[in-house]
VMD Tcl script that builds the backbone (N, CA, C; Angstrom):
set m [mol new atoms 270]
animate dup $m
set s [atomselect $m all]
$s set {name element resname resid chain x y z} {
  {N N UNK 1 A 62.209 -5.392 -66.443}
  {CA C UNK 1 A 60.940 -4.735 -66.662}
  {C C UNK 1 A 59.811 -5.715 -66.982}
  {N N UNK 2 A 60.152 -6.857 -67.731}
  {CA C UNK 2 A 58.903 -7.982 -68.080}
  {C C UNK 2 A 58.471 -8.497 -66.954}
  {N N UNK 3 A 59.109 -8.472 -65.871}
  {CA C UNK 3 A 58.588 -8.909 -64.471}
  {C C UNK 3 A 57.809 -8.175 -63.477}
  {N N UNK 4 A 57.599 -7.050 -63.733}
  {CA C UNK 4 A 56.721 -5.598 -63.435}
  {C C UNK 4 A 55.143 -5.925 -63.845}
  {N N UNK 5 A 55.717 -6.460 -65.286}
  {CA C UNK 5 A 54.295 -6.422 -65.880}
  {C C UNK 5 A 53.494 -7.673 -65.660}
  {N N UNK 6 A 54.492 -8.438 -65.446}
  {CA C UNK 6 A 53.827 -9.856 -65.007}
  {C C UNK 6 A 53.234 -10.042 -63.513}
  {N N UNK 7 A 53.647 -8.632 -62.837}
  {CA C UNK 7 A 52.927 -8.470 -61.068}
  {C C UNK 7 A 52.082 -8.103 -61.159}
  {N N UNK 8 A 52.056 -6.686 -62.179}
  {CA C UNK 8 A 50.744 -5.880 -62.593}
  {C C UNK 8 A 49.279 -7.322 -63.167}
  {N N UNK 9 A 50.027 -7.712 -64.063}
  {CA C UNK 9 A 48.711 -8.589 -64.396}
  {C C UNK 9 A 48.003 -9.779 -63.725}
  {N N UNK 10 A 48.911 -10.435 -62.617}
  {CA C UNK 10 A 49.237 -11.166 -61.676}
  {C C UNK 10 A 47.998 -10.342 -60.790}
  {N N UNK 11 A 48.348 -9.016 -60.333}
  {CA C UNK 11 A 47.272 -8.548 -59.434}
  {C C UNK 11 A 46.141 -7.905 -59.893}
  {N N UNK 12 A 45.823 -7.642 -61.471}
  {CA C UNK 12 A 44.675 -7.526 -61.935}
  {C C UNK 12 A 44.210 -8.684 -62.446}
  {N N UNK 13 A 44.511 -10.126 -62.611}
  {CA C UNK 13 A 43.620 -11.105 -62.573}
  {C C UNK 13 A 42.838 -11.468 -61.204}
  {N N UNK 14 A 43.890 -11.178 -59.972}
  {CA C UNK 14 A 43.625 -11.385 -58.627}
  {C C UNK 14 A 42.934 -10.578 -57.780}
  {N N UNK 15 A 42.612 -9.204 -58.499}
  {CA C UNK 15 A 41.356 -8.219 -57.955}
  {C C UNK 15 A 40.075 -8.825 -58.683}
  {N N UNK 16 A 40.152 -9.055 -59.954}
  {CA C UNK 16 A 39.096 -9.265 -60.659}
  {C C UNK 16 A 38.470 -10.637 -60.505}
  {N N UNK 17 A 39.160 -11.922 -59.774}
  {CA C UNK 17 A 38.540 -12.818 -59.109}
  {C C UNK 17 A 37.828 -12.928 -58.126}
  {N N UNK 18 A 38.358 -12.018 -57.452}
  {CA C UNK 18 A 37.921 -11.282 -55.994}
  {C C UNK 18 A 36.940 -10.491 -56.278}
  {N N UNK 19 A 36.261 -10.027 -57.160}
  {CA C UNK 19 A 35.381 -9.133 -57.818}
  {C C UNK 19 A 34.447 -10.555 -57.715}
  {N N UNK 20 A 34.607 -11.294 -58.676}
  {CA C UNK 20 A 33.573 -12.227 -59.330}
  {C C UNK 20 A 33.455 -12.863 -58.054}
  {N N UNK 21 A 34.149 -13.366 -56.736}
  {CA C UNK 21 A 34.019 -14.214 -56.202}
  {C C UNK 21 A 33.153 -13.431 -55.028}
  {N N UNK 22 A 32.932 -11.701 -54.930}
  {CA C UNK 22 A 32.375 -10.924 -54.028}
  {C C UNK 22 A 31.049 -10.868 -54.182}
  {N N UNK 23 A 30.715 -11.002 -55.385}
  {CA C UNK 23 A 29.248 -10.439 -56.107}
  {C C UNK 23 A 28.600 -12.265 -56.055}
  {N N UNK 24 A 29.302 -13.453 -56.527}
  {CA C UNK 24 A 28.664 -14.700 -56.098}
  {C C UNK 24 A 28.260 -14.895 -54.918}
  {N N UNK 25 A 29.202 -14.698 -53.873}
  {CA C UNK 25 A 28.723 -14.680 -52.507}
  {C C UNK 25 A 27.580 -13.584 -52.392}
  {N N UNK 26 A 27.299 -12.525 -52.212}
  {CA C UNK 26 A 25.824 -11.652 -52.354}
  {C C UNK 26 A 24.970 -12.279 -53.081}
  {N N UNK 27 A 25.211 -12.475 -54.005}
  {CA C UNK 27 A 23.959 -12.706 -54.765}
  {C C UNK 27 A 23.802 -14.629 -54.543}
  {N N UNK 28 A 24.456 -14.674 -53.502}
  {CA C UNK 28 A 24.057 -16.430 -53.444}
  {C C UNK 28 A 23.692 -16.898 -51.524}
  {N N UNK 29 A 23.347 -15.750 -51.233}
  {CA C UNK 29 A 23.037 -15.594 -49.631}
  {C C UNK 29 A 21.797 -16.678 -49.776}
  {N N UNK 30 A 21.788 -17.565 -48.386}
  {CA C UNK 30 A 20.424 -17.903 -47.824}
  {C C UNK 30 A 19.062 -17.241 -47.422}
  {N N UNK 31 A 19.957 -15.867 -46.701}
  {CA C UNK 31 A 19.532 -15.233 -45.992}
  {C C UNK 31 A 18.042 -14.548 -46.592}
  {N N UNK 32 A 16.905 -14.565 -46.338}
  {CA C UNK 32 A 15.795 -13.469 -46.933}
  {C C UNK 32 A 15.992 -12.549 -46.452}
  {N N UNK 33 A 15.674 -11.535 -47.974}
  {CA C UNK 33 A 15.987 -9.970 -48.100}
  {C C UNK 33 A 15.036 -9.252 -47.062}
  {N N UNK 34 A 14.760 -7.949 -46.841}
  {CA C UNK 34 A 13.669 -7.455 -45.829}
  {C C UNK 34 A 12.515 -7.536 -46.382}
  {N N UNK 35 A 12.054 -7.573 -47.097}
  {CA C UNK 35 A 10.751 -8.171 -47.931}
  {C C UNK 35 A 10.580 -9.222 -47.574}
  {N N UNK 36 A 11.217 -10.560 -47.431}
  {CA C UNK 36 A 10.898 -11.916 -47.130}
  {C C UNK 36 A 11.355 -11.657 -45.746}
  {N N UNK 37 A 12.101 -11.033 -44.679}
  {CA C UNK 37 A 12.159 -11.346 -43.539}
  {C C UNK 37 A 10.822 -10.836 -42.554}
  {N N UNK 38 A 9.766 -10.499 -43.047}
  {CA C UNK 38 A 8.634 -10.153 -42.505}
  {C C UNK 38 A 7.713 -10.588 -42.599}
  {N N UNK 39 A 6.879 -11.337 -41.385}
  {CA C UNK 39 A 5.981 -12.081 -41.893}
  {C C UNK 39 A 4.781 -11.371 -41.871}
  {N N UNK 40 A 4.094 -12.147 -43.087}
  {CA C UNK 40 A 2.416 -12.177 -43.704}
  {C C UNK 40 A 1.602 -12.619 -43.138}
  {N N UNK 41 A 0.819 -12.155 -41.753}
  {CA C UNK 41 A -0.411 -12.516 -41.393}
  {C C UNK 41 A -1.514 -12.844 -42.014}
  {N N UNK 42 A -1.742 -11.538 -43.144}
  {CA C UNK 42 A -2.915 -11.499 -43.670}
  {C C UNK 42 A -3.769 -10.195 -42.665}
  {N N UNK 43 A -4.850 -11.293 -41.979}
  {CA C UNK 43 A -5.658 -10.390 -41.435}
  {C C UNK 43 A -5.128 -9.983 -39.601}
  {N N UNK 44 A -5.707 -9.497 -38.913}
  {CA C UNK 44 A -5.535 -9.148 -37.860}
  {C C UNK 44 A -5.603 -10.427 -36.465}
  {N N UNK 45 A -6.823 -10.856 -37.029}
  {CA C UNK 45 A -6.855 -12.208 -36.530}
  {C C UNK 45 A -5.667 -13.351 -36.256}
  {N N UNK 46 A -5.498 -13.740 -37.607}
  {CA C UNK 46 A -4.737 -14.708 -37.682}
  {C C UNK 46 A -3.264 -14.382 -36.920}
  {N N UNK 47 A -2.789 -13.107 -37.068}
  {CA C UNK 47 A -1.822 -12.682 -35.968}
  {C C UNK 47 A -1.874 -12.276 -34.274}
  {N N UNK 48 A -3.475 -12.236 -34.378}
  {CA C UNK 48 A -3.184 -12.012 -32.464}
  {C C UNK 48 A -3.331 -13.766 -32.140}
  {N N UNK 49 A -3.393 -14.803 -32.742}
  {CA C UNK 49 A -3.465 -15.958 -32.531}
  {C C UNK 49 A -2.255 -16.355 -32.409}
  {N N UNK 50 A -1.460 -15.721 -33.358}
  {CA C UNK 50 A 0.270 -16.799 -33.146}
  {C C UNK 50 A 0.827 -16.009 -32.251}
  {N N UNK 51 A 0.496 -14.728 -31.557}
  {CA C UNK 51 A 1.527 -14.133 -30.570}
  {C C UNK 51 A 1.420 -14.646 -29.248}
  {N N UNK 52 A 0.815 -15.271 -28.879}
  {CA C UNK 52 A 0.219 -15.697 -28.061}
  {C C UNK 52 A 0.500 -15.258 -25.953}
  {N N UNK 53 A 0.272 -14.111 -26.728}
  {CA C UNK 53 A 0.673 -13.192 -25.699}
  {C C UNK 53 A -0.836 -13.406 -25.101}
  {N N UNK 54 A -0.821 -12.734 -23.637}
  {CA C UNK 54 A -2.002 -12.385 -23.353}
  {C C UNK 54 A -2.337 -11.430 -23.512}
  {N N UNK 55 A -4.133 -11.321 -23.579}
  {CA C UNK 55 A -4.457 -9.418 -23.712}
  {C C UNK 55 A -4.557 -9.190 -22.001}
  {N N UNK 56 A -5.107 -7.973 -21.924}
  {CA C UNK 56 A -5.366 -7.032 -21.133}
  {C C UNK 56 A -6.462 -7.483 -20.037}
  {N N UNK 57 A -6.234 -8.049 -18.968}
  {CA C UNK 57 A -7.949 -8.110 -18.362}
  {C C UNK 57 A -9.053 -7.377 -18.427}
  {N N UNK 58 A -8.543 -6.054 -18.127}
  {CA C UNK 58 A -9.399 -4.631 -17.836}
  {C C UNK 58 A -10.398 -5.091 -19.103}
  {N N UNK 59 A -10.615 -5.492 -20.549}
  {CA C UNK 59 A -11.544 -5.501 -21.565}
  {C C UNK 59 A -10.962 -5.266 -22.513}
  {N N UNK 60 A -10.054 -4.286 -22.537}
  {CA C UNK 60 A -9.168 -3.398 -23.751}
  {C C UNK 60 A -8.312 -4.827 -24.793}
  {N N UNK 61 A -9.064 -4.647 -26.033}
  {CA C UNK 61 A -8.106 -5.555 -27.473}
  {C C UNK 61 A -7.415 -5.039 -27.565}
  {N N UNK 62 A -6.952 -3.986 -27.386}
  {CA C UNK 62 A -5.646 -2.543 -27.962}
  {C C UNK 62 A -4.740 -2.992 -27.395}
  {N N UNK 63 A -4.547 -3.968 -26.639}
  {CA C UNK 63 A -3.307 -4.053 -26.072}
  {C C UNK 63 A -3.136 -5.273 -25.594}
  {N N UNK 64 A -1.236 -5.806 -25.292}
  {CA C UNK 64 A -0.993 -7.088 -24.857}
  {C C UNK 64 A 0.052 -6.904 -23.937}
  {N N UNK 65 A -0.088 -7.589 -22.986}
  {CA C UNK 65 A 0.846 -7.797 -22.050}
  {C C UNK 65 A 1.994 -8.631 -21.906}
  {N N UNK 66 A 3.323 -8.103 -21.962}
  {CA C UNK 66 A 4.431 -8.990 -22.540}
  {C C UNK 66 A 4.820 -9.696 -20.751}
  {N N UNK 67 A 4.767 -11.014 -21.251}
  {CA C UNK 67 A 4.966 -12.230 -20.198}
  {C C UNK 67 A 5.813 -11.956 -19.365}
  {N N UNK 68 A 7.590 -11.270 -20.038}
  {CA C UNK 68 A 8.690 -10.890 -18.826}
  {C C UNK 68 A 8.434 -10.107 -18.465}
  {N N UNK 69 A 8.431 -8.888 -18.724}
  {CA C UNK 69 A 8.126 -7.546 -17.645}
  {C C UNK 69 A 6.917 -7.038 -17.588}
  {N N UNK 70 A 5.808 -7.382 -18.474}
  {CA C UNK 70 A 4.406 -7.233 -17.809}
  {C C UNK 70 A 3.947 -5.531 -18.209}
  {N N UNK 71 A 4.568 -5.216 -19.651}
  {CA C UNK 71 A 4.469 -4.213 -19.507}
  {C C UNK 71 A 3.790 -4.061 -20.889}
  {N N UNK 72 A 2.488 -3.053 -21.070}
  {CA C UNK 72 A 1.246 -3.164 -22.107}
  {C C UNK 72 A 2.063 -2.595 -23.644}
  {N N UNK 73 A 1.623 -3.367 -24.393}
  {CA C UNK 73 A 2.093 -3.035 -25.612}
  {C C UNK 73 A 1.013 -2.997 -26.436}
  {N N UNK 74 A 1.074 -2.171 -27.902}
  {CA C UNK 74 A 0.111 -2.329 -28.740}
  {C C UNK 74 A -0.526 -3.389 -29.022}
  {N N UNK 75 A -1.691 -3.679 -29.757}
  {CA C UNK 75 A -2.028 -5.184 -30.374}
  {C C UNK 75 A -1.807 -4.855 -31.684}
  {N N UNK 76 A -0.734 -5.020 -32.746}
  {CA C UNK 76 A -0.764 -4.601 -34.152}
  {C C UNK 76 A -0.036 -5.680 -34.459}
  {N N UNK 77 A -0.593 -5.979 -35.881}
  {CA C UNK 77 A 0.428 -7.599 -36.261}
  {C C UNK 77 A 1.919 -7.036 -36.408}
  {N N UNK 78 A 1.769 -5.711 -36.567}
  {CA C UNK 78 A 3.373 -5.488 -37.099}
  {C C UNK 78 A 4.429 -5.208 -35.900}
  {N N UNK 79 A 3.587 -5.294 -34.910}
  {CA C UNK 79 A 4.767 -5.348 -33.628}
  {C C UNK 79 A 4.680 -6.513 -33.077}
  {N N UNK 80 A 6.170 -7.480 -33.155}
  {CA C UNK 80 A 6.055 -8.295 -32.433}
  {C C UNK 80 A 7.021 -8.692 -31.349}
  {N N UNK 81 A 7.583 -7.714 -30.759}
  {CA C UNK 81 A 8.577 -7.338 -29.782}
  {C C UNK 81 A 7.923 -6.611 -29.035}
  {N N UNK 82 A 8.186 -6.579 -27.728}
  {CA C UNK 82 A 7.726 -5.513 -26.344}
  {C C UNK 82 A 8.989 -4.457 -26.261}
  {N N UNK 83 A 8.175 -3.882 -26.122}
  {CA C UNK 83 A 8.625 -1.668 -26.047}
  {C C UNK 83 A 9.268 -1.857 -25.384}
  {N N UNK 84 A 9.505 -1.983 -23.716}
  {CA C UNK 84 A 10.673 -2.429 -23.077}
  {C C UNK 84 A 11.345 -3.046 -23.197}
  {N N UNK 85 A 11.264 -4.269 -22.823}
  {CA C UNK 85 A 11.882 -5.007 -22.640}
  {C C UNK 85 A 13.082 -5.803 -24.094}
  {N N UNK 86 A 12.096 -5.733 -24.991}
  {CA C UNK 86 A 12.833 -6.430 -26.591}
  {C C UNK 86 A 12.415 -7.724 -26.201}
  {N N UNK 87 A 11.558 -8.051 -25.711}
  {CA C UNK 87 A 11.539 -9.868 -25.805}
  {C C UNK 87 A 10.161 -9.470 -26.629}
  {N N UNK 88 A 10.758 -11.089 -27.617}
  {CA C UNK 88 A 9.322 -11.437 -28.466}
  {C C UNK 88 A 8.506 -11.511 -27.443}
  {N N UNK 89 A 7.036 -11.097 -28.171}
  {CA C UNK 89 A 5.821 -11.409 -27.564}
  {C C UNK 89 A 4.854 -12.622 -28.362}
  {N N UNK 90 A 5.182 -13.645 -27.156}
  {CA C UNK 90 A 4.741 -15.314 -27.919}
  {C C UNK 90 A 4.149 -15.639 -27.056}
}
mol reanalyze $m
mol bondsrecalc $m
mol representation Tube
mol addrep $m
């Protein structure tokens, strides 16, 4: 029976390392959270400058034309992927 108890405690030291060693890894990521994975333009400006998509000939600012498939997308800093296709718009 003393050898029961010595598995039992054997595998509750060995969950509870695995505990401590689960929560270090999370809380020790590189990775930025969704708050930091979004970038800060600021103003409107400063973001139709780094996309460097083209606009629209026709006159229209409202919109940009994504380089692979050529197909009109909003001008908003917060989109920076094309509706079709999924390619960045750079």
């Amino acid at each position: 029976m003393p050898g029961a108890w010595i598995w039992i405690l054997v595998y509750v030291l060995a969950f509870g390392l695995f505990q401590l060693l689960l929560y270090r890894y999370l809380q020790g990521e590189d990775r930025p959270s969704i708050e930091q994975a979004t970038p800060d333009y600021g103003d409107a400006e400063v973001a139709r400058s780094r996309t460097g998509a083209t606009p629209i000939e026709t006159g229209e600012d409202d919109a940009v034309r994504c380089p692979r498939c050529g197909a009109y997308n909003e001008r908003d800093p917060a989109y920076t992927y094309c509706k079709e296709c999924v390619q960045r718009l750079q």
